[in-house]
KEKE-3310 file (N, C-alpha, C; in steps of 0.2 Angstrom, whole numbers, plus 5000, padded with zeros to 4 digits):
npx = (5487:5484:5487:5486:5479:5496:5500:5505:5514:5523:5537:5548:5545:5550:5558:5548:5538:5526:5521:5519:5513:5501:5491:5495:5489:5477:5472:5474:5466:5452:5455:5455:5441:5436:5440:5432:5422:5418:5422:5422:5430:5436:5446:5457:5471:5483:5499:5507:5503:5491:5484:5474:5466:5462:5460:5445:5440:5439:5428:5418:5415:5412:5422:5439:5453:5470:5483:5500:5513:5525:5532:5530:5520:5516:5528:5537:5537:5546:5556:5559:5561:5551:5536:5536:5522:5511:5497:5496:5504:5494:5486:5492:5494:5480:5476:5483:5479:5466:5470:5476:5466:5456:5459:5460:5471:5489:5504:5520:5535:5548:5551:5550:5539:5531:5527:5524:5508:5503:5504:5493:5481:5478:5474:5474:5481:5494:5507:5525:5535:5552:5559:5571:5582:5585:5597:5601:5611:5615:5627:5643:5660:5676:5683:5674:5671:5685:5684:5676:5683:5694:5688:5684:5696:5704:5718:5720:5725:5720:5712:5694:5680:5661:5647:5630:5613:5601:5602:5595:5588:5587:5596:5610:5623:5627:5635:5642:5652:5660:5661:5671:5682:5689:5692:5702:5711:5719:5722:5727:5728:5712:5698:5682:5667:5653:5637:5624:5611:5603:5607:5606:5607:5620:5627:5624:5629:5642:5647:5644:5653:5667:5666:5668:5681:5685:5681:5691:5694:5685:5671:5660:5648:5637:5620:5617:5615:5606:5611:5624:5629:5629:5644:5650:5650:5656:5670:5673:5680:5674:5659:5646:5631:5625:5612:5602:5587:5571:5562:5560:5569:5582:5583:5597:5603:5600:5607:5621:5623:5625:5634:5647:5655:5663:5651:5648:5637:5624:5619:5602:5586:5583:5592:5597:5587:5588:5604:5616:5625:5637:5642:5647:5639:5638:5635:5621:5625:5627:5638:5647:5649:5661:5665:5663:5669:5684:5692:5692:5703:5716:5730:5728:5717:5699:5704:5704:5691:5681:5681:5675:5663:5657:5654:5647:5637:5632:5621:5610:5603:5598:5585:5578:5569:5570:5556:5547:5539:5528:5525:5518:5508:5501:5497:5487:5479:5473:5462:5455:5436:5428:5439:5442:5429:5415:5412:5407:5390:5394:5390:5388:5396:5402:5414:5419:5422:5428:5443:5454:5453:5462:5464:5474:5481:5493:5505:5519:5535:5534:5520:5503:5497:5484:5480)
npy = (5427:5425:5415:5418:5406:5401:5400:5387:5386:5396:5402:5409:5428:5444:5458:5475:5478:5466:5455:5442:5442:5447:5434:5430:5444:5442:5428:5434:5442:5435:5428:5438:5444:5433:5431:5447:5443:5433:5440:5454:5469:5484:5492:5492:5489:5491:5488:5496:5491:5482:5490:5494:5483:5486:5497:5497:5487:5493:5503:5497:5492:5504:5507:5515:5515:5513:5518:5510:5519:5516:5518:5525:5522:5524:5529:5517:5509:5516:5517:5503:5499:5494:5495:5509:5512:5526:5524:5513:5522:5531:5522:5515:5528:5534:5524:5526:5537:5534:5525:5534:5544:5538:5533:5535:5539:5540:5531:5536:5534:5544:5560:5566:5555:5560:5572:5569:5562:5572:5583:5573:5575:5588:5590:5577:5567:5563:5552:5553:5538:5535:5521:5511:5498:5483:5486:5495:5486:5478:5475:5473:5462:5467:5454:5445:5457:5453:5440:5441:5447:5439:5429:5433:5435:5446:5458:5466:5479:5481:5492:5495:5497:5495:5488:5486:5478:5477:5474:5481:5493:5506:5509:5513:5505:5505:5520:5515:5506:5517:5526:5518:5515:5525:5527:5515:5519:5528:5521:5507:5497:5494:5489:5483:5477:5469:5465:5456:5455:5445:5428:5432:5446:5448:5442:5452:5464:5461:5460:5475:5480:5476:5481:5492:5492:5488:5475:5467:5472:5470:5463:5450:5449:5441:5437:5440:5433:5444:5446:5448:5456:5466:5464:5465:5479:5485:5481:5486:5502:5514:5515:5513:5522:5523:5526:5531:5536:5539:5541:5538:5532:5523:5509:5505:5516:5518:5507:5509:5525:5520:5511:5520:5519:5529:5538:5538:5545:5548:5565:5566:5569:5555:5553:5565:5568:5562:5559:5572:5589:5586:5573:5573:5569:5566:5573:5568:5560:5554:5550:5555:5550:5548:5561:5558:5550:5554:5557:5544:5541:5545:5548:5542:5533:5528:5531:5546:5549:5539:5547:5558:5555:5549:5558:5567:5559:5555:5565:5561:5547:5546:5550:5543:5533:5536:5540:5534:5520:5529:5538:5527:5523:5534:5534:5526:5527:5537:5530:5527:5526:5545:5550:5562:5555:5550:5535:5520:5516:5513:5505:5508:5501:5492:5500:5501:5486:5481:5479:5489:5483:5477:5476:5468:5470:5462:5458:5444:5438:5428:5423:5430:5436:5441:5448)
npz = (5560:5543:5532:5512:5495:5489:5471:5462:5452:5452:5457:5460:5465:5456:5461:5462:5449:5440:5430:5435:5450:5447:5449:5461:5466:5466:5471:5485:5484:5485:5499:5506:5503:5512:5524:5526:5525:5537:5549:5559:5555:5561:5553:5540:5535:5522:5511:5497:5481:5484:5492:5484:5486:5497:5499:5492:5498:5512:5506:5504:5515:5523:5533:5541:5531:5530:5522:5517:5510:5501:5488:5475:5463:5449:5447:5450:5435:5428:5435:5437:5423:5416:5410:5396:5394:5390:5392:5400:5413:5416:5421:5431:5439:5441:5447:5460:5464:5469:5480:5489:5492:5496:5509:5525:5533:5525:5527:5525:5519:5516:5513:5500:5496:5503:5498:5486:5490:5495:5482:5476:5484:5493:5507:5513:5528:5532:5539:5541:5541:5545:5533:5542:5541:5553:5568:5579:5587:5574:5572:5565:5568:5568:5565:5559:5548:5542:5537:5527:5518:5515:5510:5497:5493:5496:5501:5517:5517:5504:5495:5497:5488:5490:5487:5492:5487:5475:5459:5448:5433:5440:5451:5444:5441:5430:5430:5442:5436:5429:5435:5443:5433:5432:5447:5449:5439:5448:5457:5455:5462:5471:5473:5468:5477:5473:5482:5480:5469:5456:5445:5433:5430:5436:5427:5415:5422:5425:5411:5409:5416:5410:5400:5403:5406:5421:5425:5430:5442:5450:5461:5458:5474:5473:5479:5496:5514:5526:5538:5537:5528:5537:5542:5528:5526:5535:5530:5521:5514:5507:5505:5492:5484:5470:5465:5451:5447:5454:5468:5483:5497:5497:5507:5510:5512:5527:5533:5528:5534:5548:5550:5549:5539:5527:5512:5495:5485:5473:5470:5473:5477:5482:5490:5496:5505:5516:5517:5523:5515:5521:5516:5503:5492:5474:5458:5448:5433:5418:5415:5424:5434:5441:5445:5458:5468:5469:5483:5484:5479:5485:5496:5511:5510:5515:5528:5532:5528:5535:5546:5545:5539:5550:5558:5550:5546:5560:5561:5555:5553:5566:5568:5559:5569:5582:5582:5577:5584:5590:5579:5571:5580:5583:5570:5566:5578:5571:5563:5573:5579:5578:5572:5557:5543:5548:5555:5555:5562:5580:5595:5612:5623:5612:5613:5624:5628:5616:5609:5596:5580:5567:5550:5541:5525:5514:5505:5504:5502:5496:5495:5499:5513:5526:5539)
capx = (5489:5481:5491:5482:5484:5501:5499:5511:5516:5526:5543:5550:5543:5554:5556:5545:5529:5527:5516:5520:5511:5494:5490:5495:5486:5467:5470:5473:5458:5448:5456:5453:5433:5433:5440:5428:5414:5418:5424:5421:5435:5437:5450:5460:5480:5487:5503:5507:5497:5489:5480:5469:5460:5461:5453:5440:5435:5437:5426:5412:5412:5412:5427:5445:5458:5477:5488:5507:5516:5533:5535:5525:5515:5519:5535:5538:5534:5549:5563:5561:5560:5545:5535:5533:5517:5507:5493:5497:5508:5489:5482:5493:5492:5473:5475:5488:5476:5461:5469:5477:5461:5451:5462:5458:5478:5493:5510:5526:5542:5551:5548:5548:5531:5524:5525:5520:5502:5500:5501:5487:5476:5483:5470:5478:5483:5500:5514:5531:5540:5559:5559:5577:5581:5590:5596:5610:5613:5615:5636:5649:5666:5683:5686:5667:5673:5691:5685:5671:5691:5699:5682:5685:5706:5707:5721:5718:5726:5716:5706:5689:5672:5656:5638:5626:5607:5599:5605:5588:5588:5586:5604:5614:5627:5634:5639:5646:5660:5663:5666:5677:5688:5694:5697:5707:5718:5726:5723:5724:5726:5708:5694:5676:5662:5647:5634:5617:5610:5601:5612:5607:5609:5625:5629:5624:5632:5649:5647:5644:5659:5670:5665:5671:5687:5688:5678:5698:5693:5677:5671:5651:5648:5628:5616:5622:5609:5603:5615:5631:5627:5632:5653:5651:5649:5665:5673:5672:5685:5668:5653:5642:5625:5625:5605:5600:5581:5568:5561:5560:5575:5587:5583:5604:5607:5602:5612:5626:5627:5625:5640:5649:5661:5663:5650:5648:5632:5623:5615:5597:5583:5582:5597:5599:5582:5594:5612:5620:5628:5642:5640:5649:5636:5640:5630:5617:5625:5631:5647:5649:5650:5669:5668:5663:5675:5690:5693:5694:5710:5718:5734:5722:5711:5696:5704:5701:5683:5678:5680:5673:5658:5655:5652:5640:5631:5627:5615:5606:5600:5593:5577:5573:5569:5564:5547:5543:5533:5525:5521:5517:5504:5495:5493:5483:5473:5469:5457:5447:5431:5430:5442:5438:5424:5411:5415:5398:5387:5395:5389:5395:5399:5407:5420:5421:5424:5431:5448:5450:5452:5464:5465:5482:5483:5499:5510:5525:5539:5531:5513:5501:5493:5478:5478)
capy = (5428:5421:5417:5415:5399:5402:5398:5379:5387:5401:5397:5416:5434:5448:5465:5479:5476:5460:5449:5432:5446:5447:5428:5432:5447:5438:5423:5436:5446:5431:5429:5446:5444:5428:5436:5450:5439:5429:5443:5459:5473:5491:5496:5490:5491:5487:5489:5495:5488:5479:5494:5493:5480:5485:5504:5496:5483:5497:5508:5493:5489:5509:5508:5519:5514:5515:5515:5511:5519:5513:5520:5528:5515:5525:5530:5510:5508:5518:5514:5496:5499:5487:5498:5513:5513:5529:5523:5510:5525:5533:5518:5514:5535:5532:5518:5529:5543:5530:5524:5537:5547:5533:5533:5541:5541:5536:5532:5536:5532:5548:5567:5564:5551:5563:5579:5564:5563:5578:5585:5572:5576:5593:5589:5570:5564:5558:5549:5550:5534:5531:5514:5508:5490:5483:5491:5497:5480:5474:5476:5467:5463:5466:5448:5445:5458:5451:5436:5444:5450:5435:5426:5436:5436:5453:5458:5469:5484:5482:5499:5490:5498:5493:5490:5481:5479:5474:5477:5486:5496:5511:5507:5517:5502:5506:5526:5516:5503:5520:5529:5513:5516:5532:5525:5511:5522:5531:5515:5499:5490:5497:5484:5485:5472:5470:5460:5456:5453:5439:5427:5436:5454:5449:5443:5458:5468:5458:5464:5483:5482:5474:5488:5500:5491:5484:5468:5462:5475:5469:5456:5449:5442:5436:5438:5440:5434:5447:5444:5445:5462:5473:5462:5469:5487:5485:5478:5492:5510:5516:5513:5516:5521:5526:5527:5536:5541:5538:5547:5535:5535:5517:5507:5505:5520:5519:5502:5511:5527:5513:5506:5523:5522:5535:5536:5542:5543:5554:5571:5566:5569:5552:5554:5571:5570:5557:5563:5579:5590:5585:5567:5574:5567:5568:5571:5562:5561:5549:5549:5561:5547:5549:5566:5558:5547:5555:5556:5536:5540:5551:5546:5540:5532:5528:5531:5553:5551:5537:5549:5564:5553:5547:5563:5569:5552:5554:5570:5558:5542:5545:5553:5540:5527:5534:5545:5528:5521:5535:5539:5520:5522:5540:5534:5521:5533:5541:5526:5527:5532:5551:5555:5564:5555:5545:5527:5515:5516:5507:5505:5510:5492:5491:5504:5501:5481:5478:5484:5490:5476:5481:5474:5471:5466:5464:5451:5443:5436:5421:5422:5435:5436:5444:5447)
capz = (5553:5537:5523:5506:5494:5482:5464:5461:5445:5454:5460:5461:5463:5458:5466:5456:5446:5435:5431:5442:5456:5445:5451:5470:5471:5467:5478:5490:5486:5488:5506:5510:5506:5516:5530:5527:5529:5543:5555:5559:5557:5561:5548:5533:5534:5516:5508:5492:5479:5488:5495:5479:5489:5503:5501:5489:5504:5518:5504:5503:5525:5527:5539:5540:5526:5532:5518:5518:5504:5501:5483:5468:5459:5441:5447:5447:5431:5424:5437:5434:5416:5416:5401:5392:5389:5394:5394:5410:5418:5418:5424:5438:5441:5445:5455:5465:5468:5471:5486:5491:5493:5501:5512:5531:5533:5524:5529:5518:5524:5515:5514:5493:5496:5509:5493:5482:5491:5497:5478:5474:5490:5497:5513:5515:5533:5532:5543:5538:5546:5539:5536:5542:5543:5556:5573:5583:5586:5571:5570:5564:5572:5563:5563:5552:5541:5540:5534:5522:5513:5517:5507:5492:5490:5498:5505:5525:5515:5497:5495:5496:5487:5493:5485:5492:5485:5469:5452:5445:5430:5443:5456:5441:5443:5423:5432:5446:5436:5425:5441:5446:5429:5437:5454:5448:5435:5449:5463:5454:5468:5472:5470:5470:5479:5473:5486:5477:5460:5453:5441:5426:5432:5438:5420:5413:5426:5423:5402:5413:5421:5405:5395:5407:5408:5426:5427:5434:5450:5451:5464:5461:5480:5474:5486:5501:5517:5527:5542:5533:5525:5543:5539:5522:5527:5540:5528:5515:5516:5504:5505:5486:5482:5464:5459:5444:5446:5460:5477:5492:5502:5498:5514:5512:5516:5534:5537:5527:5541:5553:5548:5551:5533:5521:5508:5489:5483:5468:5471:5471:5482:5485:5496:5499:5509:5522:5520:5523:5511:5522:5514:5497:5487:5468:5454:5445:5426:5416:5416:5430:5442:5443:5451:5464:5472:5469:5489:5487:5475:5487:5500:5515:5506:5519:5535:5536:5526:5537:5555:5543:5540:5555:5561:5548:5546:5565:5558:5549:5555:5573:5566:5558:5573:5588:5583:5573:5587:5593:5573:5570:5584:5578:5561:5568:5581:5565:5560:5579:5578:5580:5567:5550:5542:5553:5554:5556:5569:5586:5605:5618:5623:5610:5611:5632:5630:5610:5606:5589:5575:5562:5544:5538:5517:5510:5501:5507:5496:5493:5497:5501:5519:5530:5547)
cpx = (5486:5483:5485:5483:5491:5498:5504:5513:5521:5531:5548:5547:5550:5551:5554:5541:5533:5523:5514:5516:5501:5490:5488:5491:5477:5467:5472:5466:5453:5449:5453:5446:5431:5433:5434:5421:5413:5419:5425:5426:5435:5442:5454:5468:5481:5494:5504:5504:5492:5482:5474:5462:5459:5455:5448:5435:5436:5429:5418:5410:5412:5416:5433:5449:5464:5481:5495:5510:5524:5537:5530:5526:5518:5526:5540:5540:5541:5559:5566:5562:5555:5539:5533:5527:5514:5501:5493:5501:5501:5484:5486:5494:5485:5472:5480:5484:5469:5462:5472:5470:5455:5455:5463:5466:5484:5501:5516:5533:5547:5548:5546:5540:5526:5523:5522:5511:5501:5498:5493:5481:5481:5480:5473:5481:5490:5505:5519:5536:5546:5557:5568:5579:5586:5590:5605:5615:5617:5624:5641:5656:5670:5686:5682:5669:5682:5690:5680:5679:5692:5695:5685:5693:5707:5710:5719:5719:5724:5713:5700:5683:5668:5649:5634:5618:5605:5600:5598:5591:5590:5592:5609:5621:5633:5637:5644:5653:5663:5666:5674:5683:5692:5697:5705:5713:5722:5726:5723:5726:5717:5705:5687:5673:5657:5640:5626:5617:5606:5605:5611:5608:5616:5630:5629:5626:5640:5652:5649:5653:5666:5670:5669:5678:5688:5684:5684:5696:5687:5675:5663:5650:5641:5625:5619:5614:5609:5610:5622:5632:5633:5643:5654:5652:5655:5670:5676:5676:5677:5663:5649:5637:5624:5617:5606:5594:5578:5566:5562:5569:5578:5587:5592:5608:5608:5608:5618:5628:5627:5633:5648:5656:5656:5658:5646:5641:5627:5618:5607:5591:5582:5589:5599:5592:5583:5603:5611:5623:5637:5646:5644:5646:5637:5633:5627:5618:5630:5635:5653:5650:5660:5672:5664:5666:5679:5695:5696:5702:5716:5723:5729:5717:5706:5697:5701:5695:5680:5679:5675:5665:5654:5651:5647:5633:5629:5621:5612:5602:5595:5586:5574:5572:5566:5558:5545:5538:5528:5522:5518:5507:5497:5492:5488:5474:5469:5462:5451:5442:5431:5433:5442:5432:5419:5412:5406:5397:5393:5391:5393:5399:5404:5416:5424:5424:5429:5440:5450:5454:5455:5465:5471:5482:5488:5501:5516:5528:5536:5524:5511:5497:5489:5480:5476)
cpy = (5423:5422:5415:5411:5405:5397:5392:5380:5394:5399:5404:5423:5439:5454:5468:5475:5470:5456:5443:5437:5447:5441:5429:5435:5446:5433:5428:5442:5441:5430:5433:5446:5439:5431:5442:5448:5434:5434:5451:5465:5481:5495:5493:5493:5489:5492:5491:5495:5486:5484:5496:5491:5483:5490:5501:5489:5488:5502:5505:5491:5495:5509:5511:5514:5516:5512:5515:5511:5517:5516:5523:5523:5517:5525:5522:5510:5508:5516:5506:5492:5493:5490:5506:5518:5518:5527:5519:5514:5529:5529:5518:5524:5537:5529:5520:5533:5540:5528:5527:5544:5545:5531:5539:5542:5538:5538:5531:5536:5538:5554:5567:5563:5557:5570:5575:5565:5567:5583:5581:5573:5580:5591:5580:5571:5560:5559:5549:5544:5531:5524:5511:5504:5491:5487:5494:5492:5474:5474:5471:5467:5465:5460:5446:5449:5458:5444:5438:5446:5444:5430:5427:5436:5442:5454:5463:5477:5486:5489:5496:5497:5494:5495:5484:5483:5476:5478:5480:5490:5505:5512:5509:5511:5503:5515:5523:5511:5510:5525:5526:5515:5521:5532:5520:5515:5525:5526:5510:5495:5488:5491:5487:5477:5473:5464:5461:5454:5447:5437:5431:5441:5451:5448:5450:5463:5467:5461:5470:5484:5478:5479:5494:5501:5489:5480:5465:5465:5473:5461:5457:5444:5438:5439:5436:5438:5440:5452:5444:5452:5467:5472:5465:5477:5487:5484:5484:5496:5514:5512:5518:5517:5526:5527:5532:5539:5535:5542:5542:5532:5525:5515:5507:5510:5521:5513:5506:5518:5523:5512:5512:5524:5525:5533:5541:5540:5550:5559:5571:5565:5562:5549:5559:5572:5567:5560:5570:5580:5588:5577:5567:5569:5572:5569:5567:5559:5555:5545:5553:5556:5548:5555:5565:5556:5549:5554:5546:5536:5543:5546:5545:5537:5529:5528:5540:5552:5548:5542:5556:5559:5552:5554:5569:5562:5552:5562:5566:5553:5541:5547:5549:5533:5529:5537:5537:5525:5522:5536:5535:5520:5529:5538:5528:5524:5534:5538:5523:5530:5538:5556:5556:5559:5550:5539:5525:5516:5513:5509:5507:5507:5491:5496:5502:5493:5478:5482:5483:5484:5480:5475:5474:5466:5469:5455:5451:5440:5430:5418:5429:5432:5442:5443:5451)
cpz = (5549:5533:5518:5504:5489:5478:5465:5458:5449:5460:5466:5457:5462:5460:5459:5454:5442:5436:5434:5449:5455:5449:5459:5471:5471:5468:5484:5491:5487:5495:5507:5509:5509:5522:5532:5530:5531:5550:5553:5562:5557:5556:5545:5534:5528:5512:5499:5489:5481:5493:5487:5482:5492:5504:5496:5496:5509:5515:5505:5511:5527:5533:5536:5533:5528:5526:5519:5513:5506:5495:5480:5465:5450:5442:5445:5440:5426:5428:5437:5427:5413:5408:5401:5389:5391:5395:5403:5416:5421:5421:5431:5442:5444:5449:5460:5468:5469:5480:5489:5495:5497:5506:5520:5533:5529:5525:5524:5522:5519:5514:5507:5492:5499:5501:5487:5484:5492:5490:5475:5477:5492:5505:5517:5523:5531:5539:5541:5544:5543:5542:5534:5546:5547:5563:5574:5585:5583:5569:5570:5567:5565:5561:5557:5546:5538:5536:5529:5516:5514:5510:5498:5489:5492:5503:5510:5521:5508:5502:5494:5494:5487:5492:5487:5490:5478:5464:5447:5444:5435:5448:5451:5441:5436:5423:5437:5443:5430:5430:5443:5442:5433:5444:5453:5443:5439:5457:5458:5457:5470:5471:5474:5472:5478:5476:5486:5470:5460:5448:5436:5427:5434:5431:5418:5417:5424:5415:5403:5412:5416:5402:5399:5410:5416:5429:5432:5442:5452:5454:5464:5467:5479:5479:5492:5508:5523:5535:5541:5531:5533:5539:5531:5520:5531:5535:5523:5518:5513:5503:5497:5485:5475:5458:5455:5443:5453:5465:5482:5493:5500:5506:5514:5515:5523:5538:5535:5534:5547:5555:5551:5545:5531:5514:5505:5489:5476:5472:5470:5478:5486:5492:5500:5506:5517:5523:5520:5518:5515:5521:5507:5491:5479:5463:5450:5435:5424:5414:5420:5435:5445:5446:5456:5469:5473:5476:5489:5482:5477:5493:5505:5517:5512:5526:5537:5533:5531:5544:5553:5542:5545:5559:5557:5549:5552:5567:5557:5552:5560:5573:5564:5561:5578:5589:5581:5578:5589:5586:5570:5572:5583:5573:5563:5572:5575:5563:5567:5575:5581:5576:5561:5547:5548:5552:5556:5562:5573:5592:5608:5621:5618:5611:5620:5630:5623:5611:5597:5584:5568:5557:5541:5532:5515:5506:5501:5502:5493:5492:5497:5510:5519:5535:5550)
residu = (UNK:UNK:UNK:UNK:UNK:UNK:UNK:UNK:UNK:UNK:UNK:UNK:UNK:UNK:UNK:UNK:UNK:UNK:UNK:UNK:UNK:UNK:UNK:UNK:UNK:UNK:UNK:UNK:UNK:UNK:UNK:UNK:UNK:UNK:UNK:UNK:UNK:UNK:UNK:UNK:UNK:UNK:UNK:UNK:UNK:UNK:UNK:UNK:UNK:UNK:UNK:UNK:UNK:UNK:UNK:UNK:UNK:UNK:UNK:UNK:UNK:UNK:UNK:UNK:UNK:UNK:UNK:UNK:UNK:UNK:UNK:UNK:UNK:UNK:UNK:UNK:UNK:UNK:UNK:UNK:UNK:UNK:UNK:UNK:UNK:UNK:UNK:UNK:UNK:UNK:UNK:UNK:UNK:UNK:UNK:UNK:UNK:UNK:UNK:UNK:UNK:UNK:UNK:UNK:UNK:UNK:UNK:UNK:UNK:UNK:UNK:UNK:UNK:UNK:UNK:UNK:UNK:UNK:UNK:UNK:UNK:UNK:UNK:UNK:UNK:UNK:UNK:UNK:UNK:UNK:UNK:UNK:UNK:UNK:UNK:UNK:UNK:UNK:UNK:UNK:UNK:UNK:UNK:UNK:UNK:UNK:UNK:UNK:UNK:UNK:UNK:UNK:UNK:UNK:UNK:UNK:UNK:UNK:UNK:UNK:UNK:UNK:UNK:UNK:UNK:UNK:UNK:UNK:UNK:UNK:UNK:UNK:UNK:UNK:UNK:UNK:UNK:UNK:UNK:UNK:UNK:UNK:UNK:UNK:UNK:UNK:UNK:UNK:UNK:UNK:UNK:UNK:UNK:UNK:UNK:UNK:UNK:UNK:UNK:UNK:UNK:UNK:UNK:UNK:UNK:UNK:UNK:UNK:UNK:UNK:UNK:UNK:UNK:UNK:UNK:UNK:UNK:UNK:UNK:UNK:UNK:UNK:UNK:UNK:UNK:UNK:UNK:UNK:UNK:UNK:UNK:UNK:UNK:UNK:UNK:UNK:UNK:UNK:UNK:UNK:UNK:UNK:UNK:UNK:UNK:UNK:UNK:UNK:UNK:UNK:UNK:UNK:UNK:UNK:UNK:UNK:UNK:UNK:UNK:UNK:UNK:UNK:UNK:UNK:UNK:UNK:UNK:UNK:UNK:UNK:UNK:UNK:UNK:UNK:UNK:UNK:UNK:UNK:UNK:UNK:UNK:UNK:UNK:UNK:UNK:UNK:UNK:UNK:UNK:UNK:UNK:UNK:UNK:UNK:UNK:UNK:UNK:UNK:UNK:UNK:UNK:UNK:UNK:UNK:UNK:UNK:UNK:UNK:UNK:UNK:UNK:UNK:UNK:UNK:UNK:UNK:UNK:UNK:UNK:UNK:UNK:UNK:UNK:UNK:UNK:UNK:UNK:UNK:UNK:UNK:UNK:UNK:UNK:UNK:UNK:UNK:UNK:UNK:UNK:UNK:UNK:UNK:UNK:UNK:UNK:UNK:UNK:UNK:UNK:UNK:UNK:UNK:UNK:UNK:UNK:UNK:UNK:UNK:UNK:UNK:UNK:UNK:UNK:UNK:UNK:UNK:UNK:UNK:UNK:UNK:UNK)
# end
């Protein structure tokens, strides 16, 4: 692995586009053509963005391109409310079907991404491999999520809801404290958790949740570390994912069927393409969120959804883990010599003695690397 340098003037990246990423990503195109012309590579892996470079240096060494989509690049644009401007939604909509097309195969981690390329290139090679963090592994006791309550002031019998993830314009968080009004009017014991944010979003999420009348039921846990998240899904009777636009699938949802509670979440492909309809997924409107819970207002409140979950949630999740892989490793095959266009001359020496030499361009949260 080769990291590129960081900029000194850059402290933190945030998630989505933005300008502190312009910086990173031309010291890491100067890595990437060092690399290039120091060592000799059979194909280009880049993520994201970042696959700008990558298929424009696999395009100049005549070798395979493997992109890894994770999102739409315009689509960005509008979920992270970053701008308006049609002109740059048609810029970054060229540099989407630039490396999408230079590209000998690309991987999309939902069904969404995969209709996403295939309408820009219908002939396109694609992989879909859900990307769901974590394992089976990753589970918390009863005690971790005893004390995850115990942390907060809540008592064992509080009705707890549960949001973990980032407060972006796109995570609908002003449907879900308008949803909460209505839980709390006929529980106000009830209270909600929210586990993420940045200070300022959590500011402006606290004004959210004031407005809607139950900032009092509302707990901001901050960022929570990674490790800590499974005891926050135990912890929970409901589990929430309240987006409001988007396609690719909420890495939360898979930790959340993981976790095996009950969860609400809006009627949009970006979930429906994961959960079941027997997930009683609500609609996507903006004051509709309160027909969705209601179950959390009801005598029982998360002990019959959670066994009713558990047994659709185990529809859902397994698919997306054990092809990975085996799909991991095709999309890769794709970029041997052999397949769709001719790759550059090689030997035969080479193919009998080399094994193949993969290009991996991306950018990690703090840096960019090569390797």
């Amino acid at each position: 692995m080769f990291r590129s340098l960081k900029p000194p003037f850059l402290r933190r990246v945030k998630v989505g586009p933005s300008l502190a990423k312009i910086p990173l990503d031309a010291l890491l195109t100067l890595s990437v053509l060092r690399r290039a012309l120091s060592c000799r590579y059979d194909a280009v892996h880049s993520h994201e963005e970042a696959g700008l470079i990558g298929a424009t240096l696999a395009l100049l060494l005549r070798i395979p391109h493997l992109y890894d989509m994770h999102s739409s690049l315009p689509q960005q644009l509008s979920n992270f409310s970053f701008s308006r401007s049609r002109s740059m939604k048609r810029l970054f909509l060229e540099i989407e079907r630039f490396m999408i097309r230079r590209s000998r195969v690309v991987v999309v981690i939902c069904p969404a991404l995969q209709e996403t390329v295939l309408a820009i290139e219908p002939h396109a090679h694609t992989v879909v491999i859900e990307n769901a963090p974590g394992s089976t592994g990753d589970r918390a006791t009863p005690a971790e999520a005893a004390a995850v309550r115990c942390a907060h002031g809540l008592a064992a019998e509080t009705p707890l809801v549960v949001y973990t993830g980032t407060f972006e314009a796109y995570q609908g968080l002003d449907m879900l404290f308008g949803a909460m009004a209505s839980v709390v009017g006929v529980r106000p014991d009830a209270r909600l958790v929210l586990a993420g944010g940045q200070p300022d979003q959590i500011e402006q999420a606290r004004a959210q949740a004031r407005a809607s009348g139950v900032e009092a039921a509302t707990v901001f846990a901050g960022e929570r570390p990674a490790a800590q998240i499974p005891a926050y899904l135990l912890a929970a009777d409901v589990l929430v994912s309240p987006r409001s636009r988007g396609t690719n699938t909420p890495l939360k949802i898979y930790q959340y069927l993981r976790s095996g509670r009950p969860i609400v979440a809006t009627r949009l492909v970006t979930h429906t393409q994961v959960l079941s309809d027997g997930a009683h997924s609500a609609p996507a409107r903006k004051r509709s969120g309160a027909q969705g819970p209601p179950r959390a207002t009801e005598p029982g409140f998360g002990a019959e959804p959670r066994r009713r979950t558990k047994r659709s949630g185990a529809q859902g999740p397994p698919r997306a883990t054990p092809g990975s892989p085996r799909r991991g490793l095709s999309a890769v095959g794709w970029c041997e010599p052999g397949f769709g266009a001719p790759p550059r001359p090689r030997t035969s020496r080479d193919a009998q003695d080399r094994p193949l030499q993969l290009y991996d361009v991306r950018r990690s949260g703090d840096g960019a690397i090569v390797r």
